[in-house]
LUMTI-451471 format. One record per residue (C-alpha): residue number from 1; x, y, z; residue in three letters. Coordinates in steps of 0.1 Angstrom, whole numbers, padded with zeros to 4 digits. Layout:
N
+-----+-------+-------+-------+------+
| seq |    xx |    yy |    zz | type |
+-----+-------+-------+-------+------+
| NUM |     X |     Y |     Z |  ALA |
...
+-----+-------+-------+-------+------+
***
This chain:
283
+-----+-------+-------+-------+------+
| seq |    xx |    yy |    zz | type |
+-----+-------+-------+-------+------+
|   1 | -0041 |  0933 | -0172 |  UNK |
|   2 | -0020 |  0897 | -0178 |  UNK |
|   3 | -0024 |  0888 | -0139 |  UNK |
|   4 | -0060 |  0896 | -0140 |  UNK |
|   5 | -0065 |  0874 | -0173 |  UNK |
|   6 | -0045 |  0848 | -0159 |  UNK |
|   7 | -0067 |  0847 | -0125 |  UNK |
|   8 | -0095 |  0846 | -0146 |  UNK |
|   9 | -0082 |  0816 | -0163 |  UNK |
|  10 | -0069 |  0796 | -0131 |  UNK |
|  11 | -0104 |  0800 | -0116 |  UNK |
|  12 | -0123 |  0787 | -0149 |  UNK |
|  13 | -0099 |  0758 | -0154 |  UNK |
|  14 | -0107 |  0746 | -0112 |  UNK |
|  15 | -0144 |  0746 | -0120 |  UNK |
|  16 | -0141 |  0727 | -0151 |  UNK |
|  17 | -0112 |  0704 | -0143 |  UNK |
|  18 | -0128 |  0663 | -0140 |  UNK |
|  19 | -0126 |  0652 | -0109 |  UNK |
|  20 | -0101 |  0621 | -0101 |  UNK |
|  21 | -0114 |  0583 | -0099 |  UNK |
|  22 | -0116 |  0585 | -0056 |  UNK |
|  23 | -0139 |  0606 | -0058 |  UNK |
|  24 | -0165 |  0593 | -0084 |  UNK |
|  25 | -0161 |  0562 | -0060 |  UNK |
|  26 | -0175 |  0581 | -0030 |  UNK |
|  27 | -0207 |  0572 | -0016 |  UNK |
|  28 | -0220 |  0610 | -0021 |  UNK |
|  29 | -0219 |  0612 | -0054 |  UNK |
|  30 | -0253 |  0612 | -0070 |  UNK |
|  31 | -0270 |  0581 | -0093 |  UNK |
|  32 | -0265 |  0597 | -0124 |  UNK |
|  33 | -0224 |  0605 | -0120 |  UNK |
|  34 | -0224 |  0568 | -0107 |  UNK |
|  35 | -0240 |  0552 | -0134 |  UNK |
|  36 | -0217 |  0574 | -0165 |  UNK |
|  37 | -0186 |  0555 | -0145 |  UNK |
|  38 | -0200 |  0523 | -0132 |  UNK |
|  39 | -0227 |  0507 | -0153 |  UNK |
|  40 | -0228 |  0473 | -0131 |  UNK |
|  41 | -0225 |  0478 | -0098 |  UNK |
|  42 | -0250 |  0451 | -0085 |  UNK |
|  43 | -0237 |  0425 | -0062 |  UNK |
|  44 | -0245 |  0385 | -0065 |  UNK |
|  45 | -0277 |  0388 | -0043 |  UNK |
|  46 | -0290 |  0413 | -0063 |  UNK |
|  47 | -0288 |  0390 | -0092 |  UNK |
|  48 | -0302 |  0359 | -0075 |  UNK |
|  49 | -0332 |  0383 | -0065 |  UNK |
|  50 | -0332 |  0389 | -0032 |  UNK |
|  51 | -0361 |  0413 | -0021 |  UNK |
|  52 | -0380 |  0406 | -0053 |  UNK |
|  53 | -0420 |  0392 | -0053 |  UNK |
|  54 | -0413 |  0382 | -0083 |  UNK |
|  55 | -0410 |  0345 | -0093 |  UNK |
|  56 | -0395 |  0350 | -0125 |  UNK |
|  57 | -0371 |  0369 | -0109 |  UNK |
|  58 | -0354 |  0334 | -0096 |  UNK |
|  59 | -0341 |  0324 | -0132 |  UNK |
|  60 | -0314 |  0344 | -0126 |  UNK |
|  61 | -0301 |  0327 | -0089 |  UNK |
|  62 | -0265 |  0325 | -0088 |  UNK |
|  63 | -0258 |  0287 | -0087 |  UNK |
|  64 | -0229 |  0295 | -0065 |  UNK |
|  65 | -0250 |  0307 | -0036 |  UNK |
|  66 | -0265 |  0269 | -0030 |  UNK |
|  67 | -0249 |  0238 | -0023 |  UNK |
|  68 | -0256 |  0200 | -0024 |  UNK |
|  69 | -0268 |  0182 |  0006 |  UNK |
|  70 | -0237 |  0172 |  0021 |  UNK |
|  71 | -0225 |  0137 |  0023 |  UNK |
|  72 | -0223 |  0119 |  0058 |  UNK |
|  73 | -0186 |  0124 |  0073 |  UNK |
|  74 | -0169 |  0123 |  0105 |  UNK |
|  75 | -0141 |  0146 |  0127 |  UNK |
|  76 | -0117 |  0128 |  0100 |  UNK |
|  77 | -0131 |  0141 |  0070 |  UNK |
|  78 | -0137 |  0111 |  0048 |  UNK |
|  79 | -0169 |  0099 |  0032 |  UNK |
|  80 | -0191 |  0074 |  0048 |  UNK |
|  81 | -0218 |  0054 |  0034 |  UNK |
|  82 | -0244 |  0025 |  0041 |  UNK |
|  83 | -0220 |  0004 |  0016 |  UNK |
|  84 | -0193 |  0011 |  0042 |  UNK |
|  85 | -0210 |  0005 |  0072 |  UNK |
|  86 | -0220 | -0030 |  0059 |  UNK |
|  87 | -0184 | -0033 |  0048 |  UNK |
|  88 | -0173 | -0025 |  0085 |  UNK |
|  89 | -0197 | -0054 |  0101 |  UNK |
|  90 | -0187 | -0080 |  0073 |  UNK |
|  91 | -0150 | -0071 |  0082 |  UNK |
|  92 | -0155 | -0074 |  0118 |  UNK |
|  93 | -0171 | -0110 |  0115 |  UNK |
|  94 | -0145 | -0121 |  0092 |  UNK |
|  95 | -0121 | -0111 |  0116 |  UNK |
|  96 | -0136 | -0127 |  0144 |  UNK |
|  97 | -0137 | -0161 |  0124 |  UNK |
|  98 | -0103 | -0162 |  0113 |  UNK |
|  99 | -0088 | -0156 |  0149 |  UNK |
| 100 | -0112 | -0185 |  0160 |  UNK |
| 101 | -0090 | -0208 |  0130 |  UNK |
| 102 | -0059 | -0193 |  0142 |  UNK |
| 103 | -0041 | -0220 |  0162 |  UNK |
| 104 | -0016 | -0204 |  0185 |  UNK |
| 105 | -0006 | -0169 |  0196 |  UNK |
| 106 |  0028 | -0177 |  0196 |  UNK |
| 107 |  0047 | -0188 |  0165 |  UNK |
| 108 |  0062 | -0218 |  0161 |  UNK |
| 109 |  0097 | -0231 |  0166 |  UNK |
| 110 |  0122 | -0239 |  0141 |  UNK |
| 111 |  0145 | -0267 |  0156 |  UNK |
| 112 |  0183 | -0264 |  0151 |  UNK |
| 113 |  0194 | -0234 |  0169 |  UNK |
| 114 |  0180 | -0211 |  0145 |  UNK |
| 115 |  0173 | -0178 |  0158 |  UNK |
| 116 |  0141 | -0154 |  0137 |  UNK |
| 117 |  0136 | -0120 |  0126 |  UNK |
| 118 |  0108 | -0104 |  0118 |  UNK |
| 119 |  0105 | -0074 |  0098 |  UNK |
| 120 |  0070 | -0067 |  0085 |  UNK |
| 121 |  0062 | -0094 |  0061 |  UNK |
| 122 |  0100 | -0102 |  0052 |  UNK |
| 123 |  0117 | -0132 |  0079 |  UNK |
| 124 |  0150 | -0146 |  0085 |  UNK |
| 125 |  0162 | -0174 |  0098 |  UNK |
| 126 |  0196 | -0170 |  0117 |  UNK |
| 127 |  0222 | -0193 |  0132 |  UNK |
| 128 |  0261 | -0198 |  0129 |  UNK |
| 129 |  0278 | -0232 |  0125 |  UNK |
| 130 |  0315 | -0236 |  0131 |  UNK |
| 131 |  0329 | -0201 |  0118 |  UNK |
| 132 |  0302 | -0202 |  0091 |  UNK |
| 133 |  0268 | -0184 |  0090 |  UNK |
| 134 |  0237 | -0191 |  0079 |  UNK |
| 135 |  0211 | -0170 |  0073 |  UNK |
| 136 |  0175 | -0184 |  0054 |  UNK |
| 137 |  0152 | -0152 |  0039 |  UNK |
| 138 |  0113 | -0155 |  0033 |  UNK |
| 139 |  0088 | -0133 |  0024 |  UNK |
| 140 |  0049 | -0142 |  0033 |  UNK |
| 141 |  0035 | -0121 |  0006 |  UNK |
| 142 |  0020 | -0139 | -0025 |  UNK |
| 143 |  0035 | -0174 | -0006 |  UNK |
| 144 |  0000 | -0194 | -0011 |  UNK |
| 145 |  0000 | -0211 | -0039 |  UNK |
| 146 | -0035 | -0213 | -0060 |  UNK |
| 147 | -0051 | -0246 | -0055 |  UNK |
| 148 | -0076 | -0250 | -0087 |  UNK |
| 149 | -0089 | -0283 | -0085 |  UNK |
| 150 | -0093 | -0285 | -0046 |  UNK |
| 151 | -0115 | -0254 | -0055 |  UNK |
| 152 | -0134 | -0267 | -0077 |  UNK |
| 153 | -0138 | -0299 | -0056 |  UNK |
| 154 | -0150 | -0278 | -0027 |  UNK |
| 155 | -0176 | -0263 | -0048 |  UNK |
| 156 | -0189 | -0292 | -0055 |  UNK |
| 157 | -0194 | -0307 | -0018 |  UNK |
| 158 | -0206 | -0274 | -0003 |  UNK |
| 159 | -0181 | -0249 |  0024 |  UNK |
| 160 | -0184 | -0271 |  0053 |  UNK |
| 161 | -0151 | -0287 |  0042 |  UNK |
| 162 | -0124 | -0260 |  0026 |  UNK |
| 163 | -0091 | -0269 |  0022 |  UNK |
| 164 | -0066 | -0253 |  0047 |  UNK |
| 165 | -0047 | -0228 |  0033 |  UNK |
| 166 | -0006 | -0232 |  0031 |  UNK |
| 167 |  0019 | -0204 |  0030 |  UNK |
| 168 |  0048 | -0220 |  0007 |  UNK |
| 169 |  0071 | -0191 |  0004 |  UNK |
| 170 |  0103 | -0190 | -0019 |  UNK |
| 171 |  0131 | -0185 |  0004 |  UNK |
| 172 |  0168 | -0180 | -0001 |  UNK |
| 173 |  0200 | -0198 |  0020 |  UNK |
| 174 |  0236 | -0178 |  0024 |  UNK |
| 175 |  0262 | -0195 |  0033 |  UNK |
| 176 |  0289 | -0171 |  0048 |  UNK |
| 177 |  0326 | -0181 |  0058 |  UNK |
| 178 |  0349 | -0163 |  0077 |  UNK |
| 179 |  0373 | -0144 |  0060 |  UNK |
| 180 |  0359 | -0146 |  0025 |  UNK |
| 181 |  0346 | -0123 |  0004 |  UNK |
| 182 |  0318 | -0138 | -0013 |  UNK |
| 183 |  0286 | -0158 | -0003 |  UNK |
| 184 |  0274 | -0184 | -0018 |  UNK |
| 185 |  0241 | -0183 | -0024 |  UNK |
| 186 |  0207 | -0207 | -0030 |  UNK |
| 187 |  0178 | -0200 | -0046 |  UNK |
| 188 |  0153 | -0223 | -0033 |  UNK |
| 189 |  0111 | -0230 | -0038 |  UNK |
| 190 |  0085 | -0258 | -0028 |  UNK |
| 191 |  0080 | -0273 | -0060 |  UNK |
| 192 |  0045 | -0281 | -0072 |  UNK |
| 193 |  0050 | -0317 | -0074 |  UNK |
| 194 |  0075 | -0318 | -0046 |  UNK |
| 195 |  0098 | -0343 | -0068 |  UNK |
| 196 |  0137 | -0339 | -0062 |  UNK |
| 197 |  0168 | -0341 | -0088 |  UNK |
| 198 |  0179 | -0371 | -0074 |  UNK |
| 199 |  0167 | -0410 | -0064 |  UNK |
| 200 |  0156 | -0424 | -0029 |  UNK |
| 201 |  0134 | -0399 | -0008 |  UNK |
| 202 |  0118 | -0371 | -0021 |  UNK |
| 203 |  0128 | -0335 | -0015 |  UNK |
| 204 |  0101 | -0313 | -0003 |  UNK |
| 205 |  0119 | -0282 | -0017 |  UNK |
| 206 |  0144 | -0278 | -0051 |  UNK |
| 207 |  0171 | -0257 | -0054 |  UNK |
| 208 |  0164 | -0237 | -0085 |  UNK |
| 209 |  0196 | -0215 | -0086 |  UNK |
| 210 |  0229 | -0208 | -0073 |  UNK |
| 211 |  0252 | -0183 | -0075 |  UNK |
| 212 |  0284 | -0163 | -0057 |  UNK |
| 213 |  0274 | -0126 | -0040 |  UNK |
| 214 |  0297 | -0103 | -0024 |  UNK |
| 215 |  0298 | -0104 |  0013 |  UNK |
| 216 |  0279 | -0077 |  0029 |  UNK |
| 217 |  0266 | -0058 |  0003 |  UNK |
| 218 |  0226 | -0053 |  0003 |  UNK |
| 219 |  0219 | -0056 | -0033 |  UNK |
| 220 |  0235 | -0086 | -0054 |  UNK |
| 221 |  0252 | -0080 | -0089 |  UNK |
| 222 |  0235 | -0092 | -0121 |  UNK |
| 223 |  0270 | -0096 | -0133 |  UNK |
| 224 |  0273 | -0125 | -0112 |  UNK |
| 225 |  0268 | -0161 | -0128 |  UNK |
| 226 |  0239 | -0178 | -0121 |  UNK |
| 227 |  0239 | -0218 | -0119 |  UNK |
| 228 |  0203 | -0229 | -0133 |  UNK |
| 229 |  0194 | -0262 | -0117 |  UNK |
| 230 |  0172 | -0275 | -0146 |  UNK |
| 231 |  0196 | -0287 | -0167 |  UNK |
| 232 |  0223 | -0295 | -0140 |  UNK |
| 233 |  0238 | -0331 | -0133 |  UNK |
| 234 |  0216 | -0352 | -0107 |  UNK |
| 235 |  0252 | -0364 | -0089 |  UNK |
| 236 |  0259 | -0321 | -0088 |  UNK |
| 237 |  0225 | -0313 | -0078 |  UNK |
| 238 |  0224 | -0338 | -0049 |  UNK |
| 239 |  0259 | -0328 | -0034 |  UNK |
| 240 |  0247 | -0291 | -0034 |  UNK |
| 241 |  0217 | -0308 | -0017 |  UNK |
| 242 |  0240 | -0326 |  0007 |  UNK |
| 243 |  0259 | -0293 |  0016 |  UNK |
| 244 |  0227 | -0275 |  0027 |  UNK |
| 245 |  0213 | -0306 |  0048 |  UNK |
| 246 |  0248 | -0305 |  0064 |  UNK |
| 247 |  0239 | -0270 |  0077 |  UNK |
| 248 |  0207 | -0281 |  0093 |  UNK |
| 249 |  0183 | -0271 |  0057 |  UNK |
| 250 |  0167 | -0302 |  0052 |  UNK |
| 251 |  0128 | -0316 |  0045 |  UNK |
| 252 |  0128 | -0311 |  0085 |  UNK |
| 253 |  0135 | -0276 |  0082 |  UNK |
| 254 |  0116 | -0273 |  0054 |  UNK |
| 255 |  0084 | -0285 |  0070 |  UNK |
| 256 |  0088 | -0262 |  0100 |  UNK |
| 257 |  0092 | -0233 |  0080 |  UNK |
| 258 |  0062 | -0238 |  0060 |  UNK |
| 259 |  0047 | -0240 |  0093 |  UNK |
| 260 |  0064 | -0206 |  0107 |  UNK |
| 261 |  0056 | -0189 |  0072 |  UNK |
| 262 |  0019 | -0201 |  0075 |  UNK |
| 263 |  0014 | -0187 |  0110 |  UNK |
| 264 |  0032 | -0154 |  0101 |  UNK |
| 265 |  0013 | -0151 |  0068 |  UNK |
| 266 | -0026 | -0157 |  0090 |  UNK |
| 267 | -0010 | -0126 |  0109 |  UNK |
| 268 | -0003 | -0107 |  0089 |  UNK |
| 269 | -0037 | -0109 |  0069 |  UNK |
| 270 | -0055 | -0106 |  0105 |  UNK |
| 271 | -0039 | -0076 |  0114 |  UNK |
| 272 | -0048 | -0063 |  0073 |  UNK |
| 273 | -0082 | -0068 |  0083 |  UNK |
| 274 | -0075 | -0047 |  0115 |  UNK |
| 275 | -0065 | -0022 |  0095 |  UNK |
| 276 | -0090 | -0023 |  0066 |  UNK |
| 277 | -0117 | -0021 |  0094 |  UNK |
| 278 | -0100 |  0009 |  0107 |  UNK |
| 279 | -0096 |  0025 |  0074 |  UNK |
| 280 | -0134 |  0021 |  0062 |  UNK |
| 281 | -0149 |  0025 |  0098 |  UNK |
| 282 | -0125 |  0053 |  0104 |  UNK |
| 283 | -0124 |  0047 |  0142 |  UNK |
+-----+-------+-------+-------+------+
***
């Protein structure tokens, strides 16, 4: 009588037992069982009404499903414009113009046995004098000084006459013995008024600091004292001015590197423009 009961129950329980979540997901099912689970089931196309007549029925587009007219690019994915392409021919003629102003190819020579090296914008001057070396460092960038009243000059009398530009770069001088330790070191400029410490001819460059740096090391200590020139005695200014001249940096030298540094510096703002034009054209 139990096992009979008990069938009787197992059997009414597996007809009435819900049905796991897989199978209400099954395609079979019918609308009605679908829609007691699911309540939204319509995709993105449904909602921007896709088989509809209906022209209310394109309020509800999904802004997602159109884009903007896409911009004019190339294989390297940047943005181009008719503000670039004018950008590109203005570079191009500028470039054209200042290699017609450039005078030579080559740079120029820097008399006195002094040998050059070039690393992007930084220079050095190199040569070694009786167990001693000397090494002069310049950097092109920022070396043309601004020239307001030639400017405003110029503007007056039209372009046909502007005033050749000048790289006059700060530059430094170590002095390196054999066997020492330290390096003595000069901070030198081209003044604007080119006028010298001491009497007689005028010095094209000043010396406006000196100081002692450890040999070899890259970066020089703030620790060491530095010997300001503006206050200093004209009779110690000039014998510091006599011991670079011994070592071939004089107003000779001076001239020619203001010469080397100009031709370096119209290089390196040619080859900018190069590059610029590259960069905008993307070509």
């Amino acid at each position: 009588m139990l096992s009979s009961f008990s069938r009787t129950l197992v059997s009414a329980l597996r007809f009435t037992a819900p049905r796991p979540l897989e199978q209400l997901l099954q395609p079979g099912l019918s609308a009605g069982s679908l829609a007691a689970v699911r309540p939204f089931t319509r995709g993105l196309w449904m909602l921007s009404g896709a088989g509809r007549g209906s022209a209310s029925s394109s309020v509800l587009r999904s802004p997602f499903l159109y884009c903007r007219q896409s911009l004019p690019t190339c294989g390297c994915g940047g943005l181009h414009t008719e503000g670039d392409k004018a950008f590109s021919e203005f570079l191009a003629d500028e470039i054209q113009e200042e290699k017609k102003i450039q005078k030579d190819a080559s740079l120029p020579k820097v008399s006195g046995g002094w040998e050059l090296e070039i690393h992007g914008t930084e220079a050095k001057l190199v040569k070694k004098i009786a167990g001693e070396k000397v090494t002069v460092t310049f950097n092109t960038n920022n070396s043309i000084p601004p020239s307001f009243e030639e400017e405003s000059q110029e503007g007056q009398k039209g372009d046909e006459n502007e005033p050749e530009l000048v790289s006059m770069p700060n530059f430094v001088v170590e002095v390196t013995k054999q066997d020492t330790k330290q390096t003595l070191v000069f901070d030198c400029h081209y003044p604007e008024d080119e006028a010298g410490h001491g009497e007689g001819e005028s010095d094209i460059f000043s010396i406006r600091e000196v100081s002692f740096q450890p040999t070899g090391d890259s970066e020089w200590k703030e620790t060491s004292y530095n010997l300001n020139t503006d206050s200093l005695d004209w009779a110690l200014y000039d014998h510091l001015m006599d011991f670079l001249a011994d070592r071939g940096v004089d107003n000779t030298f001076a001239d020619e590197l203001v010469e080397l540094s100009t031709s370096l510096e119209h290089q390196e703002y040619i080859q900018f423009l190069e590059d610029l034009k590259k960069f905008v054209k993307c070509s």
